[in-house]
C-alpha positions, 0 to 999 in steps of 0.5 A, spaced: 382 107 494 385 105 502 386 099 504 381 098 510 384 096 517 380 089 520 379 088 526 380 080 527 377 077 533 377 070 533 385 066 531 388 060 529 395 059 533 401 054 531 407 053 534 414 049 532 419 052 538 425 049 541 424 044 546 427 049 551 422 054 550 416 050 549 413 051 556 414 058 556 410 059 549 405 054 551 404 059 558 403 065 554 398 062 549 394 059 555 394 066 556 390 068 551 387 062 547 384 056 548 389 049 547 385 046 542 390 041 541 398 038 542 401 045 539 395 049 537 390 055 540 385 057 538 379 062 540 376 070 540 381 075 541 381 082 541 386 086 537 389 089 543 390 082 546 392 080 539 397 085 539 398 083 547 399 076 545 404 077 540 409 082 544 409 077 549 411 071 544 416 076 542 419 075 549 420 068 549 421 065 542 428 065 539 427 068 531 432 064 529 430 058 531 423 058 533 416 058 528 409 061 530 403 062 526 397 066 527 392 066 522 386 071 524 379 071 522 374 076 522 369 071 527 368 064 528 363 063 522 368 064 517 372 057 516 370 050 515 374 044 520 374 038 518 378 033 522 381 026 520 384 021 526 383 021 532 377 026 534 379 029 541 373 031 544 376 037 549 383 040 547 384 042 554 385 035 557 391 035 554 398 036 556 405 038 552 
């Protein structure tokens, strides 16, 4: 039996890059996903842009030194969050 292909549409995204780099890489995650806080992105995406995003975060990062993760879901419905701390009510507001 063959594996089926899954077309994703909805992403976690979280990075520990180099100070040096971390601009860039926040500016091409903006790109694509909603800052959800500090070095997290998240929201729908598309496979194409999924594969966008990756390209370009290839460009910028160092493969030797910087970590990305991305952790992709078949749609928002699918996960549980929880938070514990400080509760921020719009990621957006927050600046690296």
């Amino acid at each position: 039996m063959s594996k089926k292909n899954l077309n994703y549409n909805y992403a976690f995204l979280f990075y520990d890059v180099n100070e040096k780099r971390v601009g860039k890489v926040f500016k091409v995650c903006k790109k694509y996903l909603s800052h959800f806080q500090k070095s997290v992105f998240r929201g729908e995406i598309s496979p194409s842009k999924l594969i966008s995003l990756k390209k370009e975060l290839n460009k910028v990062i160092d493969k030797n030194e910087d970590f990305i993760c991305i952790i992709k879901l078949l749609n928002d419905n699918v996960f549980g969050e929880e938070i514990l701390g400080i509760q921020v009510e719009n990621g957006e507001s927050l600046m690296i």
